[in-house]
Backbone as a chain_set.jsonl record, in Angstrom:
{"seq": "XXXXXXXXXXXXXXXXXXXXXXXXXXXXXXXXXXXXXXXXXXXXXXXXXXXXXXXXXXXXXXXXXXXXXXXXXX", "coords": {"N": [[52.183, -32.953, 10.574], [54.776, -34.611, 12.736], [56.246, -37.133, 11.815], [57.41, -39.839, 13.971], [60.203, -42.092, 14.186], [60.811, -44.973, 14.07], [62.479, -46.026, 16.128], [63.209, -44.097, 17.395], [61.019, -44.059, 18.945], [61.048, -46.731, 20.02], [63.276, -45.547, 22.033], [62.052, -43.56, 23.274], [60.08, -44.968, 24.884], [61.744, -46.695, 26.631], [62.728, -44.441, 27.983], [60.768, -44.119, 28.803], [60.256, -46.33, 30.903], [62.303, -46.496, 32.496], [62.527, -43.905, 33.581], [59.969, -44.718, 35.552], [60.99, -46.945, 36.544], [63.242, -45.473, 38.018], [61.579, -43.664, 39.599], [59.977, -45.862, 40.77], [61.579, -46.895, 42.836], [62.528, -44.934, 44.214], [60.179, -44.538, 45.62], [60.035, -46.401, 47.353], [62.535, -46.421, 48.92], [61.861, -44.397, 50.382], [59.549, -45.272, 51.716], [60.956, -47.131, 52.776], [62.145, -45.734, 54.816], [60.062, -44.383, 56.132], [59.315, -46.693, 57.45], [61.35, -47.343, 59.11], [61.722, -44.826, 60.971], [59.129, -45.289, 61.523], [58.935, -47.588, 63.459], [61.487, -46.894, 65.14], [60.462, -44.371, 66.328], [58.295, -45.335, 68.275], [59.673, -47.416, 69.702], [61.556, -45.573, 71.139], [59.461, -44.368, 73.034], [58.892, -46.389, 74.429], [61.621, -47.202, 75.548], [63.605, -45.268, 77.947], [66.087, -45.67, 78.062], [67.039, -46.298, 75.102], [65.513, -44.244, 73.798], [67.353, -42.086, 74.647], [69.935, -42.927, 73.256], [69.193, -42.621, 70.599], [68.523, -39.936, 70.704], [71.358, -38.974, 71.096], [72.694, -40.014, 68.614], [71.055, -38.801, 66.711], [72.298, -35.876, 67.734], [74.736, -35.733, 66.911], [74.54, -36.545, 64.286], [72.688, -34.571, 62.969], [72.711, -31.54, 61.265], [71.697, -29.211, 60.282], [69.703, -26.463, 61.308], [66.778, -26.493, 61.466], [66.522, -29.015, 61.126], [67.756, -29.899, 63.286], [65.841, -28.843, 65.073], [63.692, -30.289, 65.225], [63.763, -32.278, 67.014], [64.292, -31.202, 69.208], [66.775, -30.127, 69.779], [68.538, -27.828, 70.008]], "CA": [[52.588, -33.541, 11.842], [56.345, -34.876, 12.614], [56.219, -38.57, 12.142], [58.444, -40.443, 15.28], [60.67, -43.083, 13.649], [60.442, -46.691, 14.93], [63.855, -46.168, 17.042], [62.871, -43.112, 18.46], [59.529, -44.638, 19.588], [61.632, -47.82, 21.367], [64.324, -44.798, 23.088], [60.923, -43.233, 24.309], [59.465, -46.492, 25.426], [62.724, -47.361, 27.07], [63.396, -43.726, 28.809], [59.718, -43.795, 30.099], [60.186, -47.406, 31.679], [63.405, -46.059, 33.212], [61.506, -43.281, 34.537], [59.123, -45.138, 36.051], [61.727, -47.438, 37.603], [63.484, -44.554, 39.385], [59.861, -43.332, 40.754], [59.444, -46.443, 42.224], [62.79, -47.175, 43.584], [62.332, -43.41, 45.349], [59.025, -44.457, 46.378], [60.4, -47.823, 48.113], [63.22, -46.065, 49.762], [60.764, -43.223, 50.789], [58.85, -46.085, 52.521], [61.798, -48.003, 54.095], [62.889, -44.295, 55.955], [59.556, -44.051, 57.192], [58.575, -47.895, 58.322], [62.402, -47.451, 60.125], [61.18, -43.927, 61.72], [58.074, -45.473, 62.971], [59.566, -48.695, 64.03], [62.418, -45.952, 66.117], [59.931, -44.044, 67.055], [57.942, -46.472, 69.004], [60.708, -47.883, 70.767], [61.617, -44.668, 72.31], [58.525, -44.062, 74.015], [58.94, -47.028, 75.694], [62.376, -47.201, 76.392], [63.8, -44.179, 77.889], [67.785, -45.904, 77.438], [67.023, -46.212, 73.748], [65.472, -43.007, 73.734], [68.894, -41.254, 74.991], [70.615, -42.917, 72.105], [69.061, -42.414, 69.633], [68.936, -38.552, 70.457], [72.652, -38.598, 70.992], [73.506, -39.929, 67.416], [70.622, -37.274, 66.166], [72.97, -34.7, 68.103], [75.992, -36.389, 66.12], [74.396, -36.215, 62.768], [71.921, -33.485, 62.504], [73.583, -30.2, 60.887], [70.496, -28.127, 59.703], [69.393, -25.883, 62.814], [65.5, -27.106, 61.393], [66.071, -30.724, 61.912], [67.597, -30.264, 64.971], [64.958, -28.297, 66.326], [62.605, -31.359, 65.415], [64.007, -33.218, 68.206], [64.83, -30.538, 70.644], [68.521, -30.038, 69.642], [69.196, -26.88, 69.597]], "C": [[53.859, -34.36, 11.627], [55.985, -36.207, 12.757], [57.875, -38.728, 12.959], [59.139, -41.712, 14.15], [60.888, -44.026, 14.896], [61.195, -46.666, 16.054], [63.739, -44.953, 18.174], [61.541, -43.418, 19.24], [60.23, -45.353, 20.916], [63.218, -46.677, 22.246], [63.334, -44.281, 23.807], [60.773, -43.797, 25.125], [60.334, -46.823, 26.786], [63.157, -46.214, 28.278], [62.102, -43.302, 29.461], [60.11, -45.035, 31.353], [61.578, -47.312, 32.301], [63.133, -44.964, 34.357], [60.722, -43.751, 35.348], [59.289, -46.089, 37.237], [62.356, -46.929, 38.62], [62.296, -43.865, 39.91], [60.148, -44.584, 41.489], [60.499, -46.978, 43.058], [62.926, -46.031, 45.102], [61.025, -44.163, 45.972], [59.011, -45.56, 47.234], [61.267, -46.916, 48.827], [62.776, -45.111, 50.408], [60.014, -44.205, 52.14], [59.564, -47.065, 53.131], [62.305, -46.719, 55.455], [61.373, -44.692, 57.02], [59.138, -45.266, 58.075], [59.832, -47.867, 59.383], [62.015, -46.49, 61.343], [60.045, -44.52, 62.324], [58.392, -46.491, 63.659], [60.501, -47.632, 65.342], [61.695, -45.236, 67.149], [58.72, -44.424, 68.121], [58.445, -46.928, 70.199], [61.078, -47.002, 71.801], [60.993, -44.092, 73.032], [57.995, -44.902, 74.39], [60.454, -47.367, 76.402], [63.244, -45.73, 76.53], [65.653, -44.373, 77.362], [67.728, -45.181, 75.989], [66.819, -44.928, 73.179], [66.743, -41.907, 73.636], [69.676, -41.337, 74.442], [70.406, -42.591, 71.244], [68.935, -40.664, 69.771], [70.258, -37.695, 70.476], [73.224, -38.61, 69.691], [72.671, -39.38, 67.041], [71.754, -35.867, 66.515], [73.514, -34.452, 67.3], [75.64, -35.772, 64.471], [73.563, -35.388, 62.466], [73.159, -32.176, 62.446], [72.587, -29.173, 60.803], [69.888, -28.085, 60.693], [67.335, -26.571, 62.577], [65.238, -28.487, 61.51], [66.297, -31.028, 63.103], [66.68, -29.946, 65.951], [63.652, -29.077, 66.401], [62.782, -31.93, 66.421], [64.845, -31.999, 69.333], [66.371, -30.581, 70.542], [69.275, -29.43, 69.705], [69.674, -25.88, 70.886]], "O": [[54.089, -34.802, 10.501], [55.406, -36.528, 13.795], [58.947, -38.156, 12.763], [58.371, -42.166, 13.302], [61.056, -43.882, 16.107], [60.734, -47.226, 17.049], [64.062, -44.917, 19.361], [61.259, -42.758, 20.241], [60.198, -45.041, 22.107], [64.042, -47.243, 22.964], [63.464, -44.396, 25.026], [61.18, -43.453, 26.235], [59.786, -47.152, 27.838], [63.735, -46.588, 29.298], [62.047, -42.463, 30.36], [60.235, -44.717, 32.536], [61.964, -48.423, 32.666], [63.381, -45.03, 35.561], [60.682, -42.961, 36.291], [58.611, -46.259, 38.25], [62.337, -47.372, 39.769], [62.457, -43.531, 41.085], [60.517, -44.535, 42.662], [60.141, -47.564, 44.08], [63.219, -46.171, 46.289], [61.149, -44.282, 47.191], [57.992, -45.74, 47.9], [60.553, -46.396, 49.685], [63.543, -44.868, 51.341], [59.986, -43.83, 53.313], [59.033, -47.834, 53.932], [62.676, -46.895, 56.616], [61.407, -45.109, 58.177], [58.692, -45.088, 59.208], [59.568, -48.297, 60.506], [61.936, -46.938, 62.487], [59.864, -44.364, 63.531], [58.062, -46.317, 64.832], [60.06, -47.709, 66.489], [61.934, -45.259, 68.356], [58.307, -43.478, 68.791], [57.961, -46.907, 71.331], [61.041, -47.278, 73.0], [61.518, -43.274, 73.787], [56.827, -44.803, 74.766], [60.529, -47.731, 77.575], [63.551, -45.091, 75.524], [66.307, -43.623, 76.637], [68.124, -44.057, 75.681], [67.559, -44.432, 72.328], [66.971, -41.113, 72.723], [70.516, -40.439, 74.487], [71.354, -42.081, 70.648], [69.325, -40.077, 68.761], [70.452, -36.521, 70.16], [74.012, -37.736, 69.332], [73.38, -38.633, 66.366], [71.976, -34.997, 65.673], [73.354, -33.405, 66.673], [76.213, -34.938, 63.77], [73.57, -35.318, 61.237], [74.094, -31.931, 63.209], [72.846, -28.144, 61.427], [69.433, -29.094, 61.233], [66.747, -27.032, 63.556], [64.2, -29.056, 61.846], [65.734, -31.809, 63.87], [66.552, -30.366, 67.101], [62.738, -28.845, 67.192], [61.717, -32.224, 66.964], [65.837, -32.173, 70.041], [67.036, -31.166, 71.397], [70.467, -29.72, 69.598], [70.346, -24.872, 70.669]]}, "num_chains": 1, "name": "protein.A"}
């Protein structure tokens, strides 16, 4: 069996706990999209103004014929 030397142990160590930091960095910005989406989506089924904006800058920035057709865009 291949013995690990001490240095290669702490580059392991060091490129799991790097790993582990970009997981949860993704998994925080994963969960600010959607608390914003439900916060958005909320609002526009009570106000119909807000509503009308926010599907105008969807118009604006959706490109991919499958996101637009999430919101009726197409």
């Amino acid at each position: 069996m291949k013995k690990i030397s001490k240095k290669q142990q702490q580059i392991n160590k060091l490129e799991q706990e790097l790993a582990k930091s970009t997981l949860q960095k993704r998994k925080d910005d994963t969960r600010r999209k959607i608390l914003i989406g439900a916060m958005i989506i909320g609002k526009t089924k009570n106000d119909p103004e807000f509503n009308k904006r926010v599907l105008a800058e969807l118009d604006r920035f959706l490109e991919r014929e499958a996101d637009r057709k999430l919101f009726n865009l197409d």
